[in-house]
C-alpha positions as CSV (number, residue, x, y, z in Angstrom):
1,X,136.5,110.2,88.3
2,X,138.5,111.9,85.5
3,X,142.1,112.0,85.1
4,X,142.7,115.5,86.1
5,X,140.6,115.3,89.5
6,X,143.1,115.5,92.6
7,X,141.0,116.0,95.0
8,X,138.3,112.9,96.4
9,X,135.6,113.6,99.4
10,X,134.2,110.8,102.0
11,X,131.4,110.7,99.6
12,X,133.5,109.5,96.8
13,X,135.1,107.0,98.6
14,X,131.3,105.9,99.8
15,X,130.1,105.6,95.8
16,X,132.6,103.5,95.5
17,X,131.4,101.0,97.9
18,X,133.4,101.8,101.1
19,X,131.7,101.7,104.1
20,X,131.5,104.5,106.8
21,X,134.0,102.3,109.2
22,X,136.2,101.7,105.8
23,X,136.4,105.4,104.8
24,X,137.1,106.5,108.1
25,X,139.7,103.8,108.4
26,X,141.3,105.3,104.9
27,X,141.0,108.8,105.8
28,X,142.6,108.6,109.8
29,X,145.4,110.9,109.6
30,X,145.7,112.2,106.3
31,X,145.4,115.8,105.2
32,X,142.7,117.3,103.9
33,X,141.3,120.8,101.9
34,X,138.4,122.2,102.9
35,X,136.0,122.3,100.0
36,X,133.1,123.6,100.7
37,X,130.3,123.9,103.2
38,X,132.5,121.9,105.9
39,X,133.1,119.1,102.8
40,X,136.7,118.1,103.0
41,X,138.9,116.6,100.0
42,X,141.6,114.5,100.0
43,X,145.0,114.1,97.9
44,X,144.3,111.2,95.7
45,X,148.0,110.1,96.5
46,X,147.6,110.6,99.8
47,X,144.6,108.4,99.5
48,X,146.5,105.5,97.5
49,X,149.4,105.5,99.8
50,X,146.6,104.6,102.9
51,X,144.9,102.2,100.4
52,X,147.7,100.6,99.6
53,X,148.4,100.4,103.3
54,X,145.2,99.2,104.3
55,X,145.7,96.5,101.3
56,X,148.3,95.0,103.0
57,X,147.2,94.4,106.4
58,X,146.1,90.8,106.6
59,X,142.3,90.5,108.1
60,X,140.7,92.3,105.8
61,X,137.0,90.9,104.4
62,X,137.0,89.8,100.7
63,X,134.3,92.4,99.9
64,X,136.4,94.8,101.5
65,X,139.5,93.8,99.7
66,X,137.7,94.0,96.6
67,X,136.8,97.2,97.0
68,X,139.8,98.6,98.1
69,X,141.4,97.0,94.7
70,X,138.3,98.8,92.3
71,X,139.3,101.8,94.2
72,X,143.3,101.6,93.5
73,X,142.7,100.9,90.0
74,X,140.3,103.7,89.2
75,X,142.8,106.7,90.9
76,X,145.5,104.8,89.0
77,X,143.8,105.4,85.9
78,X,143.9,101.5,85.3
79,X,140.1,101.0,84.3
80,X,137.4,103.2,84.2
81,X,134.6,99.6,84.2
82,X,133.9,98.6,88.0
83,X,133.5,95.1,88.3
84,X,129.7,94.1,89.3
85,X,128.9,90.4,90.6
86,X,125.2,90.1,88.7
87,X,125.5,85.9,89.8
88,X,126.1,86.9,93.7
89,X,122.3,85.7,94.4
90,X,123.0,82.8,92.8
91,X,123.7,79.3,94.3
92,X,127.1,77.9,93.7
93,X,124.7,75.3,90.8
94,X,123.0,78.0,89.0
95,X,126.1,79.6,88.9
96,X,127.9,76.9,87.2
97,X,125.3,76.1,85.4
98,X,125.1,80.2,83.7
99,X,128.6,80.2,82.8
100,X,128.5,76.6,80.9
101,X,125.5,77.6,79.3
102,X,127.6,81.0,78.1
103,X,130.8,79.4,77.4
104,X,128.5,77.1,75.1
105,X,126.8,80.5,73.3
106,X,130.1,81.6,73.2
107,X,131.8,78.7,71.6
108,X,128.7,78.5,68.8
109,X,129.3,82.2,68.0
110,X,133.0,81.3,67.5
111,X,132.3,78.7,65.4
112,X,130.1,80.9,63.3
113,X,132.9,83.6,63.0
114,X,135.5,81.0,61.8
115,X,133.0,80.1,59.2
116,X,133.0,83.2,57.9
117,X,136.4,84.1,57.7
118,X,137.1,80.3,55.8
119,X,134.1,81.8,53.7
120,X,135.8,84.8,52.8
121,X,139.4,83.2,52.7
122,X,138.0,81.4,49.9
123,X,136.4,84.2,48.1
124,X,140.2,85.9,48.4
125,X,141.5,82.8,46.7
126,X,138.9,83.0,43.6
127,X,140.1,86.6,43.1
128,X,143.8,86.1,42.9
């Protein structure tokens, strides 16, 4: 979505995850533009104020929560990265046991960088 888009269809709502019920649920009594070829669009602040809405009504599924949140932070022009769960058909083990093997790569890579800059601190020193 780019910064100067004011107008959002169904289907732009659906790419970001929503589902039909959810999009629906968003779009009940706002006002729309018709676009073209019956396509309506739909004021992206109109949009936020029903997200936001829809945000703070208390049963609402995690997944759909999360999605509503991605949503909110692309129109606000908050981050253009959508967050994608690649360890969701993971167990809760293999899980754990991903992330402590990258916090370790991680932590090894760190090591090597501070290396290098005491290596080049010290090549500083010889020149002064």
């Amino acid at each position: 979505m780019s910064k100067d888009l004011t107008l959002l269809t169904k289907a732009d709502l659906r790419s970001l995850g929503f589902s039909e019920y959810l999009v629906r649920e968003v779009c009940k009594g706002l006002n729309s533009v018709p676009l073209e070829k019956g396509i309506k669009g739909y004021a992206q602040t109109d949009l936020k104020d029903a997200i936001i809405n829809k945000l703070s009504q208390a049963k609402i599924k995690p997944q759909t929560r999360e999605n509503l949140q991605v949503a909110l932070r692309l129109m606000s022009d908050k981050s253009n990265v959508i967050e994608v769960d690649f360890l969701r058909k993971f167990s809760l083990e293999e899980r754990i046991g991903f992330l402590r093997d990258y916090r370790e790569r991680l932590r090894l890579k760190g090591e090597e960088i501070l290396q290098d800059v005491d290596t080049l601190l010290e090549k500083a020193k010889k020149l002064t």
